[in-house]
C-alpha positions as CSV (number, residue, x, y, z in Angstrom):
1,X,0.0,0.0,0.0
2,X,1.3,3.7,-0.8
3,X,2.0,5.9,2.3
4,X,1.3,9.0,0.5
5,X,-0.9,10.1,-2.2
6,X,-4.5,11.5,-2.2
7,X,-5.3,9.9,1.3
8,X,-3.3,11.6,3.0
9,X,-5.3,14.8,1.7
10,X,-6.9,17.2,4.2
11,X,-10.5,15.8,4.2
12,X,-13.1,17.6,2.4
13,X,-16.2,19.2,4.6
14,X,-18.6,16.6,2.7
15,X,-16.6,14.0,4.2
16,X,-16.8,15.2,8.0
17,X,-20.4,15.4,7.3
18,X,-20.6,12.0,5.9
19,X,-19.0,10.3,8.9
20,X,-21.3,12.5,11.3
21,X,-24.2,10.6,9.1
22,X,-22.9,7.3,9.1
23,X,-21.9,6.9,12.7
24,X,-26.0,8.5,13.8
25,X,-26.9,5.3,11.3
26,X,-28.4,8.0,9.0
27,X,-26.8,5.3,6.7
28,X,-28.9,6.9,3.7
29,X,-28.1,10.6,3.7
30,X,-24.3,9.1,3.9
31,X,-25.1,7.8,0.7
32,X,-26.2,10.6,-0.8
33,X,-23.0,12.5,0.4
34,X,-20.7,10.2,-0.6
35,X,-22.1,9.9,-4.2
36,X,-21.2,13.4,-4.3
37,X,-17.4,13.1,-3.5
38,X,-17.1,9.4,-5.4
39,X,-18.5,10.8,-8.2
40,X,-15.5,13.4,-9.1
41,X,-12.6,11.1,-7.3
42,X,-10.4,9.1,-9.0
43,X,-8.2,6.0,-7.9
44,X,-7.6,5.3,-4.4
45,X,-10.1,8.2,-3.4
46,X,-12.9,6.9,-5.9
47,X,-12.0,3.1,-3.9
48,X,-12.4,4.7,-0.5
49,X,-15.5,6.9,-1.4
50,X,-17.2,3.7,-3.0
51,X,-16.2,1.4,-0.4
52,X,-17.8,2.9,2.5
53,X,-20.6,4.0,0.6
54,X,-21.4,0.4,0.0
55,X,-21.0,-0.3,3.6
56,X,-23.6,2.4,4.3
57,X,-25.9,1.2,1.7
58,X,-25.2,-2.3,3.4
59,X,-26.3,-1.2,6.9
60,X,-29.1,0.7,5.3
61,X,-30.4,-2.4,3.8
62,X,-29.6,-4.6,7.2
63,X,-31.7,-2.3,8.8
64,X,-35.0,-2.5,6.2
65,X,-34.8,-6.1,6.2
66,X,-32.7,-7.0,2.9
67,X,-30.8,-9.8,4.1
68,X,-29.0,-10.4,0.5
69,X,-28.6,-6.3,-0.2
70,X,-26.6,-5.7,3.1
71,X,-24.5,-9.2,3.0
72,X,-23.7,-8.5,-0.5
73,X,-22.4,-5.3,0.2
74,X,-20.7,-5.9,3.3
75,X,-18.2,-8.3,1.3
76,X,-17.9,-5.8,-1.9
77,X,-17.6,-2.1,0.4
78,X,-14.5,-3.8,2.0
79,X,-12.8,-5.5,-1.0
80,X,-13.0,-2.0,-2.4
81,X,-11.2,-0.1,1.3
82,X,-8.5,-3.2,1.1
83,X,-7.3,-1.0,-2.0
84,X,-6.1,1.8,-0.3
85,X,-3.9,2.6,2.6
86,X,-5.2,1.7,5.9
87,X,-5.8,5.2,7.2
88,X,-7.4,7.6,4.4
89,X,-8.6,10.8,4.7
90,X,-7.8,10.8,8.7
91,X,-10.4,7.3,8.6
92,X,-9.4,4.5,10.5
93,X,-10.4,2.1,6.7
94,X,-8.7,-0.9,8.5
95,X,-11.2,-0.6,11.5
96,X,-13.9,-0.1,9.0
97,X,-13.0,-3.4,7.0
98,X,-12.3,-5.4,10.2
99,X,-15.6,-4.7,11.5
100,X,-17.8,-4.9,8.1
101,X,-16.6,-8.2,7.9
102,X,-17.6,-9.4,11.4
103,X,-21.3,-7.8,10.9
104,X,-21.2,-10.0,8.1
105,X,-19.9,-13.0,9.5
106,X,-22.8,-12.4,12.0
107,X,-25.5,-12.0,9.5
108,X,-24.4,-15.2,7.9
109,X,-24.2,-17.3,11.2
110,X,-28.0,-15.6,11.8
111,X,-29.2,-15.9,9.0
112,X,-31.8,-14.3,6.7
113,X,-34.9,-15.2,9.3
114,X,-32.8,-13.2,12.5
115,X,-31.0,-11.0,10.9
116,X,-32.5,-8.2,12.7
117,X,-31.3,-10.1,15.9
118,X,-27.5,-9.2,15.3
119,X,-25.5,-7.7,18.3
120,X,-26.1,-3.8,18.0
121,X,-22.0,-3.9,19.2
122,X,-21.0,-5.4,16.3
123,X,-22.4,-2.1,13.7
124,X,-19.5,-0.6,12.4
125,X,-18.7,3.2,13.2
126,X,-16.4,5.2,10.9
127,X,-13.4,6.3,13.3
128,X,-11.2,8.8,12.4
129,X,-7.5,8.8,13.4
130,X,-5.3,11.7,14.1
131,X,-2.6,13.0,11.4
């Protein structure tokens, strides 16, 4: 993985605002301001962006019942963060992966019937790290 490049950028304002969203599980309006800022990126920004916009889409479907939405995306969001360095745009993305895939893990051991019945512990937060 690089250590320097575009994630080690000063993060945008959209950005702050996004992980504000995601972590008050207002998993859709992250969406929607994460389209914005994946939408213009390019390489290992246009990974990051798109990888935890899938894991917020994932949660969002977790949440409404799609059992196959939010474990599809909860392997696809992470194969996209294990692209860039593990800390991008002050976001702890090796956190993020780690604990995607045990929310999936979790959801597969539940399965589709008690899905909703997953520890609330084990809902990823995005964390962000200091420079």
């Amino acid at each position: 993985m690089p250590d320097a490049g575009p994630c080690r950028e000063a993060p945008p304002e959209e950005l702050h605002q996004a992980i504000e969203e995601f972590n008050l599980r207002e998993w859709f309006a992250c969406h929607e301001t994460l389209e914005e800022l994946w939408v213009g990126a390019q390489g290992e920004l246009r990974d990051f962006y798109q990888g935890v916009l899938q894991v917020a889409v994932a949660l969002y479907h977790w949440r409404n019942g799609n059992f196959k939405g939010a474990e599809g995306l909860l392997q696809r969001g992470p194969d996209l963060l294990r692209r860039v360095p593990d800390t991008c745009l002050g976001v702890d993305v090796a956190r993020l992966v780690a604990e995607a895939g045990g929310l999936r893990e979790a959801l597969l051991s539940l399965g589709e019937e008690r899905m909703a019945d997953v520890d609330q512990a084990l809902i990823p937060k995005l964390h962000r790290l200091q420079p």
